[in-house]
N, C-alpha and C positions, 0 to 999 in steps of 0.2 A: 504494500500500500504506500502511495506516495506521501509525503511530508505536505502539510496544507499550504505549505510556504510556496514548497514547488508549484504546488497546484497553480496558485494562484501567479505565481511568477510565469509560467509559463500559459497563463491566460490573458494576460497582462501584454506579452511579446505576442501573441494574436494579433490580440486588439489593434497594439502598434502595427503590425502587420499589413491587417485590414487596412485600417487608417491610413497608412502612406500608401496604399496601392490604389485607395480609392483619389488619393489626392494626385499622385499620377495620372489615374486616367483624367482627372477634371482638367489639369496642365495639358494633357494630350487631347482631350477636347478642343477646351478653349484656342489650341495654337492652331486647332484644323481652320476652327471657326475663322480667327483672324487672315491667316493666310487665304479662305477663301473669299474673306472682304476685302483684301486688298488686289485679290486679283479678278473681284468685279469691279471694283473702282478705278484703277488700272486701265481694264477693259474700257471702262465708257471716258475716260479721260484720252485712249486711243481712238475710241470711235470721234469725240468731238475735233479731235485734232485733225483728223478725217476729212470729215464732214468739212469743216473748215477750208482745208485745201484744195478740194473738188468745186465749193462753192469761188475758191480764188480765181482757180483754173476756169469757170463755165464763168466768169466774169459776171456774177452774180452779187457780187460784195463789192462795194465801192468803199473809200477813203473816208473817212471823218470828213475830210472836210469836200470831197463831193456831195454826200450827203448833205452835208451844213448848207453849199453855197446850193442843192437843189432846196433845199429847205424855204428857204431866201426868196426864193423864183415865184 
């Protein structure tokens, strides 16, 4: 029969056990999550930069101050 000491110590190291593996997986979580927010924000900061330089190219964005002086008109 075991000493209750033991017992206890060695339910104790469980616990710790549990505890760091479950804190693990929530690090390993959280880092999935991160990394797939960054690489949809990523994404649409490449999509707008995109969009941007098709709209330059198809001569569809004018100049501030084309704009301004059509404004004026």
């Amino acid at each position: 029969m075991k000493d209750s000491a033991v017992t206890k110590t060695e339910k104790a190291a469980e616990d710790v056990k549990d505890a760091t593996k479950k804190a693990a997986d929530d690090v390993e979580t959280a880092a999935k999550k991160t990394a797939a927010d960054v690489k949809d924000a990523t994404k649409k900061g490449a999509e707008k930069v995109e969009n941007a330089a098709k709209a330059a190219k198809d001569g569809t964005v004018k100049t501030a101050k084309e704009v301004n002086d059509a404004l004026k008109k």
